[in-house]
BALOBA-1460 file (C-alpha; in Angstrom, 3 decimals):
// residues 304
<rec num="1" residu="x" x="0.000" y="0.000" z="0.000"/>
<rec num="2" residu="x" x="1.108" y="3.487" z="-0.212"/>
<rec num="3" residu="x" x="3.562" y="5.412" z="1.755"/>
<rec num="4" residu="x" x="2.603" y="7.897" z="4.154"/>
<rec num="5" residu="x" x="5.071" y="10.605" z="4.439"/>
<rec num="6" residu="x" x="6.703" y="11.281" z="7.353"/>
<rec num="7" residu="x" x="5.445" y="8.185" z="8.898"/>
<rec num="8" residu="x" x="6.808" y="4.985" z="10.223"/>
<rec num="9" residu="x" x="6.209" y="1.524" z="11.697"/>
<rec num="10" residu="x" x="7.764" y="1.097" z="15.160"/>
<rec num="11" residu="x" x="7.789" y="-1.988" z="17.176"/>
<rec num="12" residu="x" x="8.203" y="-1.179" z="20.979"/>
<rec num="13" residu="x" x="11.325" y="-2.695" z="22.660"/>
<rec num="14" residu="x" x="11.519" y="-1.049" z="25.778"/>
<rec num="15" residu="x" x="9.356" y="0.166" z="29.159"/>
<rec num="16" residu="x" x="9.801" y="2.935" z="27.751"/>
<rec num="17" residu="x" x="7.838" y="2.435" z="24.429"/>
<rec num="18" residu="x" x="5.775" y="-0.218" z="26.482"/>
<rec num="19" residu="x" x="4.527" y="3.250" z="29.350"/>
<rec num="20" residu="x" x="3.869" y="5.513" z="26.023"/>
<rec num="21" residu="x" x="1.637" y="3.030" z="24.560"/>
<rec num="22" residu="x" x="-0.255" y="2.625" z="27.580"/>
<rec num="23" residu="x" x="-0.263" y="6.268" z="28.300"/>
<rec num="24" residu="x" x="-1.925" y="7.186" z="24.670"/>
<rec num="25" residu="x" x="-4.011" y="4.370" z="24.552"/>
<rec num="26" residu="x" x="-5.694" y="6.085" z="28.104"/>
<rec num="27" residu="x" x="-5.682" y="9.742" z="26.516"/>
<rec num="28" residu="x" x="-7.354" y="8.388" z="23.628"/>
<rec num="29" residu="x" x="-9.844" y="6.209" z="25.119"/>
<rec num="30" residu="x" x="-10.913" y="9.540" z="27.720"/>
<rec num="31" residu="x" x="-11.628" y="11.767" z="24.021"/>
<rec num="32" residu="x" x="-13.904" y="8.957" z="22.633"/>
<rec num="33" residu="x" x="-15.608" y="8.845" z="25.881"/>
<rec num="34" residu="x" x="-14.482" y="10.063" z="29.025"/>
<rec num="35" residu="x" x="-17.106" y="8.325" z="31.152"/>
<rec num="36" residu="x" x="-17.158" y="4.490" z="29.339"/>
<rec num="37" residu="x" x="-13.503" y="2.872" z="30.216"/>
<rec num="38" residu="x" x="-10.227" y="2.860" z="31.499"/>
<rec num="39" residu="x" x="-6.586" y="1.169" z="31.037"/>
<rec num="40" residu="x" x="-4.595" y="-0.335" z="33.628"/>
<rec num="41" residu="x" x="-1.538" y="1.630" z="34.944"/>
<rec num="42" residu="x" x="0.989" y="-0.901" z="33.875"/>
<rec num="43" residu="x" x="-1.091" y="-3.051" z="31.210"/>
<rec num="44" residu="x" x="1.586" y="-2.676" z="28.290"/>
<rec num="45" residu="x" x="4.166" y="-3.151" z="30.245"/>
<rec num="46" residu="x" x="2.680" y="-6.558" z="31.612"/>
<rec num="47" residu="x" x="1.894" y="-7.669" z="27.810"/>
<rec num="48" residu="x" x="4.915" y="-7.592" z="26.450"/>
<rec num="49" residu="x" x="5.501" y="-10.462" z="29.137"/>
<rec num="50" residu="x" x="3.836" y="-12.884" z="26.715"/>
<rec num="51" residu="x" x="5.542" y="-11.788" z="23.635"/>
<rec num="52" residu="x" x="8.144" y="-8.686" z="23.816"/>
<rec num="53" residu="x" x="7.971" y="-8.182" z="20.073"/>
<rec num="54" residu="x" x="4.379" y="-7.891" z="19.568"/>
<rec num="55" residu="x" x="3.708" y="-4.085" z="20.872"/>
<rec num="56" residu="x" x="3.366" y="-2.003" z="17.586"/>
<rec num="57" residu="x" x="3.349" y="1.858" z="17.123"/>
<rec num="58" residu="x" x="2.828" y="3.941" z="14.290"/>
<rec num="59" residu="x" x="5.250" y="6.959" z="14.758"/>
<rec num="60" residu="x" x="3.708" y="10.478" z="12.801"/>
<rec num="61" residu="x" x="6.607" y="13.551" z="13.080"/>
<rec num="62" residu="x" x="7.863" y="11.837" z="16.141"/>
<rec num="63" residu="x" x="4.033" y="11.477" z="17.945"/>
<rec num="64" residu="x" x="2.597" y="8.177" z="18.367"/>
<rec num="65" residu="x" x="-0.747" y="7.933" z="16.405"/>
<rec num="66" residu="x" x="-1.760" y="4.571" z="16.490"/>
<rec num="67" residu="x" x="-1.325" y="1.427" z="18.061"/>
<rec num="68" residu="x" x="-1.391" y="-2.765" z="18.287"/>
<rec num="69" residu="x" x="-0.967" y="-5.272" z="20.238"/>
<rec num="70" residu="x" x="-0.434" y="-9.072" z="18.258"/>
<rec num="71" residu="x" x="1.184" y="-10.965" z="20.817"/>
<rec num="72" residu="x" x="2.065" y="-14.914" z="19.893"/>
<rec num="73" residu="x" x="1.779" y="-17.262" z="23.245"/>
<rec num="74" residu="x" x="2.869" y="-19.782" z="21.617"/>
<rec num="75" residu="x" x="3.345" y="-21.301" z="18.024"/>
<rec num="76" residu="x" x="-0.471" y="-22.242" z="17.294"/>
<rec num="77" residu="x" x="-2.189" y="-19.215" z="19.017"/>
<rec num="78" residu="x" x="-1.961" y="-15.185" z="18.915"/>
<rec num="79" residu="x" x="-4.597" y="-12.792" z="19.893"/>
<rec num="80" residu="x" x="-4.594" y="-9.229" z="18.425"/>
<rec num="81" residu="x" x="-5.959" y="-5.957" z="20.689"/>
<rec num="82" residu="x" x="-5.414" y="-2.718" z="21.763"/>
<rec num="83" residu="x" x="-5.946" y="-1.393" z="17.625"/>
<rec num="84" residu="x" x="-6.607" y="2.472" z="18.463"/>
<rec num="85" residu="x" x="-5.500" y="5.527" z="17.144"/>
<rec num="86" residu="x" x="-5.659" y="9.245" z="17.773"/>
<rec num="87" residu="x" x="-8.896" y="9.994" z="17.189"/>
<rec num="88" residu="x" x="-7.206" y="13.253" z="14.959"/>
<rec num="89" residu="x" x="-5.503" y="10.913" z="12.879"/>
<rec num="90" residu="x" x="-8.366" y="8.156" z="11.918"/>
<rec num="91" residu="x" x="-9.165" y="7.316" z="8.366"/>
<rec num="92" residu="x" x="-6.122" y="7.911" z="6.671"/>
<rec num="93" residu="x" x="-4.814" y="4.689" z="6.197"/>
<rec num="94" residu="x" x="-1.721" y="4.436" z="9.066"/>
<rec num="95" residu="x" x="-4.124" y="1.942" z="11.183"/>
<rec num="96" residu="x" x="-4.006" y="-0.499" z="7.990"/>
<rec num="97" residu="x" x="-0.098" y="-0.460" z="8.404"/>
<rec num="98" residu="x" x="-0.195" y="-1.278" z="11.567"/>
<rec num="99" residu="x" x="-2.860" y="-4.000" z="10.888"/>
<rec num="100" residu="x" x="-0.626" y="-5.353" z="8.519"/>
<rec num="101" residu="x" x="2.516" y="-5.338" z="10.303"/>
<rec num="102" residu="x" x="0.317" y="-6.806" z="13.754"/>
<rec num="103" residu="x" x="-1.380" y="-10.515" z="10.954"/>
<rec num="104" residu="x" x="2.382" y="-10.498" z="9.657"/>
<rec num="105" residu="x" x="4.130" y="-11.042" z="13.182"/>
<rec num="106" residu="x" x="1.284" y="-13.717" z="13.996"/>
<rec num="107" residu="x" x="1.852" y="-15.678" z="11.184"/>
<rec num="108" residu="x" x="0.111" y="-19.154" z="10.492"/>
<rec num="109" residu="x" x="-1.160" y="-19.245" z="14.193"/>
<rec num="110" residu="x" x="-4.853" y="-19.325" z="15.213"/>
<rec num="111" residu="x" x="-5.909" y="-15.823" z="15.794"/>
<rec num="112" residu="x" x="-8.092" y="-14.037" z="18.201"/>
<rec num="113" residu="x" x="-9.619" y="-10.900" z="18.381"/>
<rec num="114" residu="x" x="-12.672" y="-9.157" z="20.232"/>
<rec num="115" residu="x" x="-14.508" y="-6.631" z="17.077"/>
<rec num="116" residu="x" x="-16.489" y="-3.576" z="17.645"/>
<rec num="117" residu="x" x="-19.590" y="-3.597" z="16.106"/>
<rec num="118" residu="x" x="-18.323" y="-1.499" z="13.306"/>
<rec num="119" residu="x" x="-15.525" y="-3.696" z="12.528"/>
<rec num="120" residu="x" x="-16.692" y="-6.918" z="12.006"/>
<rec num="121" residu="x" x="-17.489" y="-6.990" z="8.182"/>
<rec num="122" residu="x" x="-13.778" y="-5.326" z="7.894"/>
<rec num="123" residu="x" x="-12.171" y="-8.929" z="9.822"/>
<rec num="124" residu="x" x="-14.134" y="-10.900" z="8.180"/>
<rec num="125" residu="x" x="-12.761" y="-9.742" z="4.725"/>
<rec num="126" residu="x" x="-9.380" y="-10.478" z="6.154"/>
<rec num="127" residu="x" x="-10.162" y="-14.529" z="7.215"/>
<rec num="128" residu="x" x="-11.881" y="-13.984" z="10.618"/>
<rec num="129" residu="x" x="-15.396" y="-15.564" z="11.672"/>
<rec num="130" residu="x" x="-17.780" y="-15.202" z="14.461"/>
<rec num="131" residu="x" x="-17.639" y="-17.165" z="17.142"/>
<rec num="132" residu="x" x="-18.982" y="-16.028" z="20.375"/>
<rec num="133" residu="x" x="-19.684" y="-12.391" z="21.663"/>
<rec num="134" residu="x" x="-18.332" y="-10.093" z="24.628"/>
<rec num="135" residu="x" x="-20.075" y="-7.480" z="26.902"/>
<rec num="136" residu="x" x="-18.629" y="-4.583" z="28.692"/>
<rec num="137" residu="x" x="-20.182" y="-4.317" z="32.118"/>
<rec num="138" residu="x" x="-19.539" y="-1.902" z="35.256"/>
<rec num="139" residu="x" x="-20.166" y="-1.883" z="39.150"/>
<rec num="140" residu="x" x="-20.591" y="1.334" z="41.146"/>
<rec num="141" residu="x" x="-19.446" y="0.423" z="44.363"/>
<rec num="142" residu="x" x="-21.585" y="2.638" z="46.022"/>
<rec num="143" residu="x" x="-24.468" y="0.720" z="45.419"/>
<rec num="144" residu="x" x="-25.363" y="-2.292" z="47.908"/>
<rec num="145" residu="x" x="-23.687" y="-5.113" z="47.101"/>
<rec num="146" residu="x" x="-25.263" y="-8.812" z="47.446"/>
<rec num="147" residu="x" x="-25.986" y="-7.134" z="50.995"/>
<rec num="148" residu="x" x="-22.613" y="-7.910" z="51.981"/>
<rec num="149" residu="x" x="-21.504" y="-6.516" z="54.830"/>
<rec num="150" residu="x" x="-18.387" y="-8.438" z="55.776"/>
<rec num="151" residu="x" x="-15.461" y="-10.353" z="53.710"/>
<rec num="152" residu="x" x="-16.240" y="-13.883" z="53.368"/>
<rec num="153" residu="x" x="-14.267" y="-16.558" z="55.632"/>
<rec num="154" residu="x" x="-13.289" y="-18.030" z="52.605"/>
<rec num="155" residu="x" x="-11.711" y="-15.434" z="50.810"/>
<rec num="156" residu="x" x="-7.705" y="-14.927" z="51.266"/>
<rec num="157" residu="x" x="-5.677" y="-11.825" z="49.836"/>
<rec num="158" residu="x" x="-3.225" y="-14.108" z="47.734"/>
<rec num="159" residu="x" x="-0.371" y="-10.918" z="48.157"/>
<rec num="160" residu="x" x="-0.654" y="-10.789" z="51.385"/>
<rec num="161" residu="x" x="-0.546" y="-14.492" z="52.489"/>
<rec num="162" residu="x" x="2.542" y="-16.531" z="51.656"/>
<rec num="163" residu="x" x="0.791" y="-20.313" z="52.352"/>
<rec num="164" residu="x" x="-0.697" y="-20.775" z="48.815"/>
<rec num="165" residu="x" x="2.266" y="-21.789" z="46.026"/>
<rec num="166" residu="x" x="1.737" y="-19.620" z="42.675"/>
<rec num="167" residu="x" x="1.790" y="-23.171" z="41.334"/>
<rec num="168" residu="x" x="-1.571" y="-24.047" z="42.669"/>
<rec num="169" residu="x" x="-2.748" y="-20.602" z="41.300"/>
<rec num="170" residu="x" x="-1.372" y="-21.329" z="38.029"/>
<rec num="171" residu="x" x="-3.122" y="-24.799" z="37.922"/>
<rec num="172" residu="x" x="-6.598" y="-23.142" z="38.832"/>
<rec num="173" residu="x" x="-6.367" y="-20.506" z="35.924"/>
<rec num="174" residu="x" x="-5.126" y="-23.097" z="33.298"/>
<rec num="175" residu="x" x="-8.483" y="-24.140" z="32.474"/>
<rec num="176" residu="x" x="-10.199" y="-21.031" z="32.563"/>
<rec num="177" residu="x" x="-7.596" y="-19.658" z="30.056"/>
<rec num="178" residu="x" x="-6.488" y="-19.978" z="26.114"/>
<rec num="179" residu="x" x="-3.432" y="-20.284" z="26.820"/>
<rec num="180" residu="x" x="-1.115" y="-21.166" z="29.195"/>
<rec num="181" residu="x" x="0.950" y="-17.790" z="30.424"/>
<rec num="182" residu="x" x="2.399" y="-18.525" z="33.758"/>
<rec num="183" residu="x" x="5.022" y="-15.951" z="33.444"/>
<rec num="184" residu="x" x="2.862" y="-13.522" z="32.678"/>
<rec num="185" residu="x" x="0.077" y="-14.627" z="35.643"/>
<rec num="186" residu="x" x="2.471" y="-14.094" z="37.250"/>
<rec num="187" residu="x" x="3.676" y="-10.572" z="36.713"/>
<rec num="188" residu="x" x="-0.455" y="-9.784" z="36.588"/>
<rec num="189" residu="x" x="-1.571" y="-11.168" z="39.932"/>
<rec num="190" residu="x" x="1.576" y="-9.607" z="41.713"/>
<rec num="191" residu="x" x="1.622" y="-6.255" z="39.791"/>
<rec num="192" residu="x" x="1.646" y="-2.743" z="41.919"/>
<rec num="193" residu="x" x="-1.143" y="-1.864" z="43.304"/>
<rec num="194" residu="x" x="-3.572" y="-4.420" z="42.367"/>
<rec num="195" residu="x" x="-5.514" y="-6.998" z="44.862"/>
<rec num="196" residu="x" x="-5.433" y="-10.686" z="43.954"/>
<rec num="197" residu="x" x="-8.240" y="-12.697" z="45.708"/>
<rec num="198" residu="x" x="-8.517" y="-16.240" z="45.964"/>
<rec num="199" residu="x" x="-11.948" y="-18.023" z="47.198"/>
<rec num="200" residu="x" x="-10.538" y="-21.585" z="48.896"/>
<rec num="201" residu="x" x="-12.870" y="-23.983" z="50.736"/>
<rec num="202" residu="x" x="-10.830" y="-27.058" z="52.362"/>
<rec num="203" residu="x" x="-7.534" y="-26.429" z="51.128"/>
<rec num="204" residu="x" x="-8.944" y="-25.861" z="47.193"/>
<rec num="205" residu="x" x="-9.108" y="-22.849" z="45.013"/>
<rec num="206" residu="x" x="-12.291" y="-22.600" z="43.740"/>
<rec num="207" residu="x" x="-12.212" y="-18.811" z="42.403"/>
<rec num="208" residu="x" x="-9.424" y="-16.381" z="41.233"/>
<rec num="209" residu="x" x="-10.305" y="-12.483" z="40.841"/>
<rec num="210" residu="x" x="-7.785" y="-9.223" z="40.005"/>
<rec num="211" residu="x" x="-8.463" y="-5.907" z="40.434"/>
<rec num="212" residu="x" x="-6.090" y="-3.490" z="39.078"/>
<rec num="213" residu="x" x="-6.343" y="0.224" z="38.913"/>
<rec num="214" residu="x" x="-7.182" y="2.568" z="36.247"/>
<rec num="215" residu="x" x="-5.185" y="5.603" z="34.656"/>
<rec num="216" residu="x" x="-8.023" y="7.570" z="35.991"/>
<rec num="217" residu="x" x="-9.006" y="8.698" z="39.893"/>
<rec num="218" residu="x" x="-11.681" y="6.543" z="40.953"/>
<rec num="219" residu="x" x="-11.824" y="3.863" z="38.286"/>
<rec num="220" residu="x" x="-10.869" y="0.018" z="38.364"/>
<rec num="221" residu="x" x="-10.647" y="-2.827" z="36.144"/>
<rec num="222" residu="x" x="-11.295" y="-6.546" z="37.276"/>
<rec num="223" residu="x" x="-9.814" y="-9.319" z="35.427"/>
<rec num="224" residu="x" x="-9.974" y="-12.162" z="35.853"/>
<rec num="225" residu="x" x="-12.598" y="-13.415" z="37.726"/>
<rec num="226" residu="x" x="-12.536" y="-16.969" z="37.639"/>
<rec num="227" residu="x" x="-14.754" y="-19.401" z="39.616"/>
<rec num="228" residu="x" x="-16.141" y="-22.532" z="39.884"/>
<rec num="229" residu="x" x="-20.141" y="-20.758" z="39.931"/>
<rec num="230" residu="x" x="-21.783" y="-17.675" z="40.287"/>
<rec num="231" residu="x" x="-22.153" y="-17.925" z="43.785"/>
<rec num="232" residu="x" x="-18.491" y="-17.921" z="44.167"/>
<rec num="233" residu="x" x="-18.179" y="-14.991" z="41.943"/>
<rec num="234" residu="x" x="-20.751" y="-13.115" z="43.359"/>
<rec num="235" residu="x" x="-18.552" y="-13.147" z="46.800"/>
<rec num="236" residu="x" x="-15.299" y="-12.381" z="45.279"/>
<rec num="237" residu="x" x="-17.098" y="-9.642" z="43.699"/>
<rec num="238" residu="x" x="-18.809" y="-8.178" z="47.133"/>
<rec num="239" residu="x" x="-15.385" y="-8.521" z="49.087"/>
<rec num="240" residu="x" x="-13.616" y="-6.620" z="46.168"/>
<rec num="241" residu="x" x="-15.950" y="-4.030" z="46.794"/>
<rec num="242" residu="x" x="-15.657" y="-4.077" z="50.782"/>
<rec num="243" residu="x" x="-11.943" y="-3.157" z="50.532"/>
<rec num="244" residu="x" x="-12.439" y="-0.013" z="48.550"/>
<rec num="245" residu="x" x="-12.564" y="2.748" z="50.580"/>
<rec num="246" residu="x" x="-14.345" y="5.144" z="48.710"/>
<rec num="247" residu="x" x="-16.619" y="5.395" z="46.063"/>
<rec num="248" residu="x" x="-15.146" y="3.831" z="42.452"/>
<rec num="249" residu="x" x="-16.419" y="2.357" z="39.326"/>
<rec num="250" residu="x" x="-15.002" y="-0.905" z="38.580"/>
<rec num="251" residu="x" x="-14.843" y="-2.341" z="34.875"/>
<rec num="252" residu="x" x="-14.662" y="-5.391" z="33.439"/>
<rec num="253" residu="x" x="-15.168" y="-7.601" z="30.302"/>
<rec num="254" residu="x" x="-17.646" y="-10.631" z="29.962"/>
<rec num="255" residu="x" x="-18.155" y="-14.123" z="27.660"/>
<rec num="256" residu="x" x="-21.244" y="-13.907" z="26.780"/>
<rec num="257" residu="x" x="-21.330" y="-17.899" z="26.339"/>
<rec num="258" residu="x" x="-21.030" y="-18.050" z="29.753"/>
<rec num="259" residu="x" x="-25.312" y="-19.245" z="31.002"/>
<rec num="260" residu="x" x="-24.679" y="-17.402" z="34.139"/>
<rec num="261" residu="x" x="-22.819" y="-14.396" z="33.451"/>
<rec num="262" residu="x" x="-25.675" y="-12.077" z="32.955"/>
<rec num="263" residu="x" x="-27.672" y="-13.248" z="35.996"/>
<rec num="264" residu="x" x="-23.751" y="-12.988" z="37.820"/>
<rec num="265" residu="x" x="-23.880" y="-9.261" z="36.681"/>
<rec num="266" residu="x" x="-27.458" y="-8.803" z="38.232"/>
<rec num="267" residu="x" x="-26.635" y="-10.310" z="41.330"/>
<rec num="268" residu="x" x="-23.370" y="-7.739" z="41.473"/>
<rec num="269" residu="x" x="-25.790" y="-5.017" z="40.793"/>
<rec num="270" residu="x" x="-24.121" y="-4.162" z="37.807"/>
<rec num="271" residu="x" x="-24.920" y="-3.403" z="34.175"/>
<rec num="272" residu="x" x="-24.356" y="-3.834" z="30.766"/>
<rec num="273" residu="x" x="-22.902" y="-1.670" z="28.393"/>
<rec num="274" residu="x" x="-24.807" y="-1.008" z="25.217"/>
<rec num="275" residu="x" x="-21.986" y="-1.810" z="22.942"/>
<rec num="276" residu="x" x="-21.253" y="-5.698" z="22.570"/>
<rec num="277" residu="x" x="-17.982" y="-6.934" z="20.679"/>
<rec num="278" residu="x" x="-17.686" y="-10.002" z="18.656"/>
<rec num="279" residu="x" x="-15.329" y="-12.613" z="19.634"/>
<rec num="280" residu="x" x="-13.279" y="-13.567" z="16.432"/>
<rec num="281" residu="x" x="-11.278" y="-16.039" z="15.408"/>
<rec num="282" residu="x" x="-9.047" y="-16.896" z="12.129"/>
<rec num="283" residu="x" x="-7.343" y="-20.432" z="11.753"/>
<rec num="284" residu="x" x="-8.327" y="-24.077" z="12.408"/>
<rec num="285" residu="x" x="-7.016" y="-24.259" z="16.135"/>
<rec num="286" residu="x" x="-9.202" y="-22.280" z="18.120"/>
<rec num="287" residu="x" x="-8.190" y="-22.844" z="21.597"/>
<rec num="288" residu="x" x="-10.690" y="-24.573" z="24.114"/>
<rec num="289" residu="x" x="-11.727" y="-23.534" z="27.833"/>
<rec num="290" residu="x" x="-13.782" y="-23.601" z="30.027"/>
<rec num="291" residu="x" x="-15.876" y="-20.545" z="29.085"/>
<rec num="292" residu="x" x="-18.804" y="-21.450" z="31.907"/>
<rec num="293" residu="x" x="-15.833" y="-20.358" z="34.455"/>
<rec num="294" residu="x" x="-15.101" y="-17.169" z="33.382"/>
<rec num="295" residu="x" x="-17.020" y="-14.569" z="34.926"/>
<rec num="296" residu="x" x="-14.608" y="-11.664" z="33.881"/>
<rec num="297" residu="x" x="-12.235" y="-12.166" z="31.063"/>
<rec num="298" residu="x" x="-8.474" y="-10.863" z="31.961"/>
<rec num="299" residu="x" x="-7.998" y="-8.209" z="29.386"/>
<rec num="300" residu="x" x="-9.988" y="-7.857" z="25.948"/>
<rec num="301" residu="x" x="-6.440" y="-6.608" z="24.172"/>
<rec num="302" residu="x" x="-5.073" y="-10.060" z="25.186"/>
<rec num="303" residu="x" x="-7.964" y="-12.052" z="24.821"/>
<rec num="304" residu="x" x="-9.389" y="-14.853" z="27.829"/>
């Protein structure tokens, strides 16, 4: 396709690059809408955990103008996110670059991606199919909560207990996720200023939830919440909500195949967002879990 003066294909390489894409992607998510969602405060960082060369930025007279993630766990499976650009900058072709450059660096692998509504036709041209859908919910912790007035007996802070190995954690998530990604589990559970929960009963984890802040005051993102049913989820949920100390909006990304997810979200007293994305997928391996477990998917730019 044609050049674009003055412009050029970067792939990130450093915390550096990994902080400025994570700092754009924020200011650029606030001007589409300042009151719909957030980033995490170290979310770019923390991807390039999975794959290190799979952060791309398109560079315009030195100013970052649009972005991708493509990141390949493994050699059968990649999941492509985080495609924005400055919203002064869209239509003019430097996203397709990027697109480009993010399918090249996946290669033959299976590929995932979560479409807006107005992109779906466009992935579809390019090999992708349906196959599921994703919601967009939020919790205003101000509101009563499951009537919950204190943290469940079963509940444990995972960073501030040292009894449970990270290789019972890491077992518990397996099946809930599309990949396997210790390393980066890792990194997320532990990451500053987050709270890891774990529900155990007799020694077992039954339920995983992460709750990491966002680049704005008063804002939080779960992900994920994993649990063996609602009712489990629901109490992660209400304890999540017991140690914030003032009022905060927390965000967070559903399944939509999941039967109880929407009857999860009413028993939260949350809601839906009007938009829903489409869960996409291009390739032959399209990676199997258990879907009925996932109550809040970790990240939609990552994917599960």
């Amino acid at each position: 396709m044609a050049e674009i003066p003055n412009f050029s294909l970067v792939r990130a390489s450093s915390q550096r690059d990994y902080s400025a894409m994570n700092r754009h992607f924020s200011d650029w998510l606030q001007q589409d809408d300042p009151d719909n969602w957030t980033v995490g405060i170290h979310d770019f960082p923390l991807y390039s955990i999975i794959d290190p060369n799979g952060l791309f930025m398109g560079v315009l007279n030195g100013e970052i103008v649009v972005i991708i993630c493509a990141v390949n766990y493994n050699s059968d499976y990649s999941f492509i996110g985080a495609f924005w650009a400055n919203p002064k900058y869209r239509g003019k072709g430097m996203g397709t670059h990027l697109w480009n450059a993010g399918l090249k660096h996946c290669g033959f692998r299976t590929i995932g991606l979560y479409a807006a509504p107005g992109m779906v036709a466009r992935y579809e041209r390019d090999g992708f199919r349906q196959c599921g859908q994703s919601g967009l919910c939020e919790i205003r912790t101000d509101n009563i909560l499951a009537n919950r007035r204190s943290i469940s007996e079963n509940i444990v802070d995972y960073n501030n207990t040292g009894h449970i190995p990270f290789e019972d954690v890491a077992q518990f998530c397996r099946k809930y996720s599309p990949a396997d990604r210790r390393d980066f589990l890792k990194a997320w559970i532990a990451q500053a200023g987050c709270m890891t929960l774990l529900y155990v009963k007799n020694h077992i984890i039954k339920g995983l939830g992460v709750l990491r802040r966002g680049c704005e005051s008063g804002r939080y993102l779960l992900g994920p919440l994993y649990a063996g049913s609602k009712d489990i989820a629901v109490e992660i949920m209400a304890d999540f909500v017991l140690r914030i100390s003032h009022p905060s909006v927390i965000y967070f990304g559903v399944l939509k195949d999941n039967p109880d997810v929407e009857q999860f979200v009413k028993d939260a007293k949350g809601r839906f967002h009007e938009e829903v994305a489409t869960v996409m997928y291009r390739g032959q391996n399209i990676p199997h879990f258990d879907v009925n477990g996932v109550f809040a998917v970790t990240c939609g730019d990552i994917g599960g």
